[in-house]
TIDONU-131979 format. One record per atom (N, C-alpha, C, CB): residue number from 1; x, z, y; atom name. Coordinates in steps of 0.1 Angstrom, whole numbers, plus 5000, padded with zeros to 4 digits. Each point is the difference from the previous one (the first is absolute). Glycine has a CB too. Layout:
% TIDONU-131979
   resi      u      w      v   name
    NUM      X      Z      Y     CA
...
% end
This chain:
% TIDONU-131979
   resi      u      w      v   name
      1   5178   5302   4670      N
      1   4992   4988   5001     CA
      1   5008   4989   5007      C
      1   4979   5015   5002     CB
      2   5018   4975   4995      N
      2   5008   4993   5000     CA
      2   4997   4989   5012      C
      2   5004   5007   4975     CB
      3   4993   4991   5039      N
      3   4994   4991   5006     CA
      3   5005   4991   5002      C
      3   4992   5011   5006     CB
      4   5001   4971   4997      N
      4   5005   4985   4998     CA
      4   4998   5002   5018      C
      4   4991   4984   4970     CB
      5   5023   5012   5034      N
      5   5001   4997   5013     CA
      5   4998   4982   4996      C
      5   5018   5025   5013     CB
      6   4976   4972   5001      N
      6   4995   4983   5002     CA
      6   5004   4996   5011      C
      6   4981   4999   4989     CB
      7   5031   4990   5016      N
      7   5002   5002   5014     CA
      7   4992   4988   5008      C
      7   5024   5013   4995     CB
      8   4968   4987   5016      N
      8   4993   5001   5008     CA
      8   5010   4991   5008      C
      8   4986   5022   4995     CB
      9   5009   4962   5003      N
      9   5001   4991   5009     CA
      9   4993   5000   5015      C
      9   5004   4988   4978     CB
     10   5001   5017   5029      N
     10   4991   4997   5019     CA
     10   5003   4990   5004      C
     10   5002   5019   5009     CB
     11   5005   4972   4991      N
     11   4997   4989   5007     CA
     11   5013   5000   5007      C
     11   4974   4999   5002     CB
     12   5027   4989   5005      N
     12   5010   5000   5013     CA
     12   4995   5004   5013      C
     12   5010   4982   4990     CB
     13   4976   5026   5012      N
     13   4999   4999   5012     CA
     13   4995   4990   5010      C
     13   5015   5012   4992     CB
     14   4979   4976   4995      N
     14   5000   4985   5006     CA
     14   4985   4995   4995      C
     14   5029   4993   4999     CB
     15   4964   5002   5009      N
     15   4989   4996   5000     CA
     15   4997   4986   4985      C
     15   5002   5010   5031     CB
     16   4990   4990   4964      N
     16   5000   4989   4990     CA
     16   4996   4990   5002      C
     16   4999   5012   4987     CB
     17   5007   4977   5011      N
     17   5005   4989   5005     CA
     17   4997   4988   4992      C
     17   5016   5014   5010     CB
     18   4975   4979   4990      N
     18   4994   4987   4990     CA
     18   4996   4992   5007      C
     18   4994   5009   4984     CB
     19   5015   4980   5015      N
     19   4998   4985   5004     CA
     19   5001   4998   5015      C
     19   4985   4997   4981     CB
     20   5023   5012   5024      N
     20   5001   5000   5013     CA
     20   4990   5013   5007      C
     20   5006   4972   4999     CB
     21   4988   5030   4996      N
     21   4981   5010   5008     CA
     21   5010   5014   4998      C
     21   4967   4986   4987     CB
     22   5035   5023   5020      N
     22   5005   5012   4998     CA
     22   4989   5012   5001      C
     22   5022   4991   5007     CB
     23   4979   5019   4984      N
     23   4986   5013   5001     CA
     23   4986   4997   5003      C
     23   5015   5012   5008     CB
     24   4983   4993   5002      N
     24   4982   4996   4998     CA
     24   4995   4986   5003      C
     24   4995   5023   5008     CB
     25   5018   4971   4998      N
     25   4991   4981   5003     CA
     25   4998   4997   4983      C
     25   5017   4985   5026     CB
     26   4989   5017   4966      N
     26   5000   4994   4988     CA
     26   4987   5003   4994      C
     26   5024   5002   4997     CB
     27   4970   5008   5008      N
     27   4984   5005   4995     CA
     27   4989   4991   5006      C
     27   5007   5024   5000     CB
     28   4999   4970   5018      N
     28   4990   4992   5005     CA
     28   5002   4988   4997      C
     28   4996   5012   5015     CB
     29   5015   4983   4982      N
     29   5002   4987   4992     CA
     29   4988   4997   4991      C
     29   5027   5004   5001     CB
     30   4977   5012   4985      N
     30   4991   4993   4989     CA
     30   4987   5001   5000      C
     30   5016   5002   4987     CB
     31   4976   5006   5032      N
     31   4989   4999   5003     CA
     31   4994   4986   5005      C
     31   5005   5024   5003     CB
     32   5009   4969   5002      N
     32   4992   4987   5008     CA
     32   4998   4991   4987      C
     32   5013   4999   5029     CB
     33   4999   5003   4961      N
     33   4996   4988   4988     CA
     33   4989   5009   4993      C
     33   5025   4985   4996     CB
     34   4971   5024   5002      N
     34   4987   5004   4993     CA
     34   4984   4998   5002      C
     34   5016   5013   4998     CB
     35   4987   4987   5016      N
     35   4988   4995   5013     CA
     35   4999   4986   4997      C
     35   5006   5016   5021     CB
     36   5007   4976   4982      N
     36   4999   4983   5002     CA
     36   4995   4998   4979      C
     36   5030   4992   5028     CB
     37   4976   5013   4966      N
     37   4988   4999   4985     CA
     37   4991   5002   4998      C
     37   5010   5002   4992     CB
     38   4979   5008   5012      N
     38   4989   5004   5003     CA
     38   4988   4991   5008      C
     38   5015   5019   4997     CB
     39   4994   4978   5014      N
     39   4996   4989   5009     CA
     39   4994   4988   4995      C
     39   5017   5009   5012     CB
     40   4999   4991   4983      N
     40   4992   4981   4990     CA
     40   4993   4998   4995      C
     40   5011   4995   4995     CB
     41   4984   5021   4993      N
     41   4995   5000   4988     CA
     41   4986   4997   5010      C
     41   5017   5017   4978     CB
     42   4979   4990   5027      N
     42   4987   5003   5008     CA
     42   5001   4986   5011      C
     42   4999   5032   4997     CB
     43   5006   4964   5009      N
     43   5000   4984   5007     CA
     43   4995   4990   4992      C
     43   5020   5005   5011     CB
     44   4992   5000   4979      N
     44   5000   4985   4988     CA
     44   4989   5001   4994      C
     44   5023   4998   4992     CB
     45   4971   5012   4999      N
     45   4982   5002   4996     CA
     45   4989   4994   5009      C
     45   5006   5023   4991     CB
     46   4999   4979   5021      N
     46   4987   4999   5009     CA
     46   5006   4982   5008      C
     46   4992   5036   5007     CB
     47   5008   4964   4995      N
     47   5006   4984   5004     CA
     47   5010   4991   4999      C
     47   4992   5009   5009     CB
     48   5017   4995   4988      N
     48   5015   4984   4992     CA
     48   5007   5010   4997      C
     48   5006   4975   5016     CB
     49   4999   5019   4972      N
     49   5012   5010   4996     CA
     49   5012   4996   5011      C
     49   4993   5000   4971     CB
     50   5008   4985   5031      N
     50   5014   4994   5014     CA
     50   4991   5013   5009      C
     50   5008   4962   5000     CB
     51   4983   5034   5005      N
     51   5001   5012   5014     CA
     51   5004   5011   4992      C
     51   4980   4993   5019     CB
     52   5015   5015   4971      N
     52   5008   5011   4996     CA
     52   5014   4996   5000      C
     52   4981   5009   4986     CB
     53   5028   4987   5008      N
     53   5012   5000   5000     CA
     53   5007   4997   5018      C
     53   4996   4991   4969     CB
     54   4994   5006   5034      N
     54   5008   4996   5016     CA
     54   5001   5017   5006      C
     54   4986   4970   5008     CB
     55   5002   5036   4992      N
     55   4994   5012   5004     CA
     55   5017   5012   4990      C
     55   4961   4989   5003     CB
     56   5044   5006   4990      N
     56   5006   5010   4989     CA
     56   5016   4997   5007      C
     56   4981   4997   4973     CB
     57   5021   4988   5030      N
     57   5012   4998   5006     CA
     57   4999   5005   5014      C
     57   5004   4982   4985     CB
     58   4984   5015   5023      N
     58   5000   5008   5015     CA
     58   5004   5013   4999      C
     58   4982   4989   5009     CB
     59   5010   5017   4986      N
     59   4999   5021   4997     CA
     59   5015   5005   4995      C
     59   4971   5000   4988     CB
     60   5033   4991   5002      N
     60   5011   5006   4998     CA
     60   5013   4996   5006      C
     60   4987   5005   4982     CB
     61   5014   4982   5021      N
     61   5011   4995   5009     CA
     61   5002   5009   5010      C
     61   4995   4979   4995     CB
     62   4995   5021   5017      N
     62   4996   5009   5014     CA
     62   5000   5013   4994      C
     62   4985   4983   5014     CB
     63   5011   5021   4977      N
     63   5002   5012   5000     CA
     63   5018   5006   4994      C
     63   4968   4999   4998     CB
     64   5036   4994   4994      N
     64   5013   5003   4996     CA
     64   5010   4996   5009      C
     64   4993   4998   4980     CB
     65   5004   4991   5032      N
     65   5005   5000   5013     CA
     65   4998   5014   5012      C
     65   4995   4974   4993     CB
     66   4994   5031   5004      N
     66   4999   5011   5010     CA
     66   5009   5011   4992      C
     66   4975   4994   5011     CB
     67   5023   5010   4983      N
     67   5005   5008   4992     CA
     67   5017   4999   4999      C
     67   4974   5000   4989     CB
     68   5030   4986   5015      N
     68   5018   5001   5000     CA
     68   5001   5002   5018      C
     68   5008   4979   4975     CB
     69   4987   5017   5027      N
     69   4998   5002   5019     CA
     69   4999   5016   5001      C
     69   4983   4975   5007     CB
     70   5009   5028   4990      N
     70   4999   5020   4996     CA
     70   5009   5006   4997      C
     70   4982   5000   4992     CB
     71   5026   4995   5001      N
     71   5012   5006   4991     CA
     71   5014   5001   5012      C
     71   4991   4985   4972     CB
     72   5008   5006   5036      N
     72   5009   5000   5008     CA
     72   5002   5009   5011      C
     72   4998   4980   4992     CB
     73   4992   5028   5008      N
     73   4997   5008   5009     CA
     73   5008   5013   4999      C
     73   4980   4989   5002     CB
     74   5021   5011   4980      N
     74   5008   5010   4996     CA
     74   4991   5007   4987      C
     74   5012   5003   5025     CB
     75   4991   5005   4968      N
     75   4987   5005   4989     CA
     75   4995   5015   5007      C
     75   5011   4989   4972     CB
     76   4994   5013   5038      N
     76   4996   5016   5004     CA
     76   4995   4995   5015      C
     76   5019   5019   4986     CB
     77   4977   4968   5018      N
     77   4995   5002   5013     CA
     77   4990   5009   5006      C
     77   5006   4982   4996     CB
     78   4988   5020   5014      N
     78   4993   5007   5003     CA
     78   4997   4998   5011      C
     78   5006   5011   4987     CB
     79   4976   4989   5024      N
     79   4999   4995   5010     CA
     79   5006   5009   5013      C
     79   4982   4988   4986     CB
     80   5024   5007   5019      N
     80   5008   5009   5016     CA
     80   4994   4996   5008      C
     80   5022   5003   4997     CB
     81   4973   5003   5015      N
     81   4995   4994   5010     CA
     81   5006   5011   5012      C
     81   4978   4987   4987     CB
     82   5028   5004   5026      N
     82   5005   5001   5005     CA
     82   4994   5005   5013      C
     82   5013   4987   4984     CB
     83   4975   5018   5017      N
     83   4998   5005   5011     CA
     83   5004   5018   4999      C
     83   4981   4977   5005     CB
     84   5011   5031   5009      N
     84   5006   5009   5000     CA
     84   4982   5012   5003      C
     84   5032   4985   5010     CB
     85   4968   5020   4981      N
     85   4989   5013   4999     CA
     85   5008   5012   5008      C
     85   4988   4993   4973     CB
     86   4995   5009   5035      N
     86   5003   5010   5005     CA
     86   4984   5008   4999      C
     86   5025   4989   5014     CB
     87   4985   5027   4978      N
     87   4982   5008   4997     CA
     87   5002   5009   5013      C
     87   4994   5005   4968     CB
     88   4989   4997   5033      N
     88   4996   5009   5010     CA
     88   5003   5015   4993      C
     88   4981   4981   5012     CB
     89   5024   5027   4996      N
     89   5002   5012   5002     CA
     89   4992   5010   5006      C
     89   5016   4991   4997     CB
     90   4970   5017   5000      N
     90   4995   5006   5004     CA
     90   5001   5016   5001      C
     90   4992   4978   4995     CB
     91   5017   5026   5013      N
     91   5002   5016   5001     CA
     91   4991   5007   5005      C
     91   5021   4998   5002     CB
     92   4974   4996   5008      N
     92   4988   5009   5001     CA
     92   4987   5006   4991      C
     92   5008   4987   5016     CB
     93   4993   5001   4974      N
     93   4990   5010   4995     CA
     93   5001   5011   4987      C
     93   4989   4982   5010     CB
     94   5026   5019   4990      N
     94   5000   5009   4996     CA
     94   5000   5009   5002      C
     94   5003   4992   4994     CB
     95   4995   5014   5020      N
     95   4992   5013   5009     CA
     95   4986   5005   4994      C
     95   5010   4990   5022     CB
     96   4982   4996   4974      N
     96   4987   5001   5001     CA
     96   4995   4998   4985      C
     96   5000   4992   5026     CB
     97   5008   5012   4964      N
     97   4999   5005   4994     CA
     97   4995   5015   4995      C
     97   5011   4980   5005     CB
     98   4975   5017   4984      N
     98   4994   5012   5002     CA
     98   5004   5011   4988      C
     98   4981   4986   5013     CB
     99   5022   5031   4986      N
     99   5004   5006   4991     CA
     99   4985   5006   4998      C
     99   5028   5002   5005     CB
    100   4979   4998   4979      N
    100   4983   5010   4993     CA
    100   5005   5005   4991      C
    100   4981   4986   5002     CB
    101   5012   5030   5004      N
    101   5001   5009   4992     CA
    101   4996   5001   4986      C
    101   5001   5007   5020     CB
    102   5002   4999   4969      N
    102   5000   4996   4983     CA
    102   4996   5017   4999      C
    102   5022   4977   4990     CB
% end
């Protein structure tokens, strides 16, 4: 038998990279412009299409601004907080712990 080997591109190891937005910002990018179109459509129906279009350039401007501000943080940030936990240790009661017979 005769089997078709296929070789199996993995990547570099490197996050994908469009238009500047690397890995998952690139997902909230095309959430803030999906939102800021939705927005309009439902602005613009119900009161000015200009206030829709203003509402479409706010949402997505600010939001494609947050979202490069986010990016800078790194794509694997994560929140750290810098204080210091401390758990209570109760040895005692595991004296008072009760056994039962089966």
């Amino acid at each position: 038998m005769n089997q078709l080997f296929f070789p199996i591109y993995k990547g570099l190891q490197k996050p994908l990279v469009f238009k500047g937005f690397r890995g998952r910002y690139i997902y909230w990018a095309i959430g803030f412009i999906v939102a800021g179109i939705v927005l309009t459509a439902l602005i613009g129906t119900i009161f000015n299409i200009l206030f829709g279009v203003l509402v479409f350039a706010v949402v997505t401007g600010g939001g494609i601004f947050y979202t490069s501000q986010r990016q800078k943080n790194g794509l694997y940030d994560k929140t750290r907080n810098n204080a210091i936990y401390v758990f209570k240790v109760n040895l005692r009661g595991i004296r008072n712990v009760k056994k039962e017979n089966i």
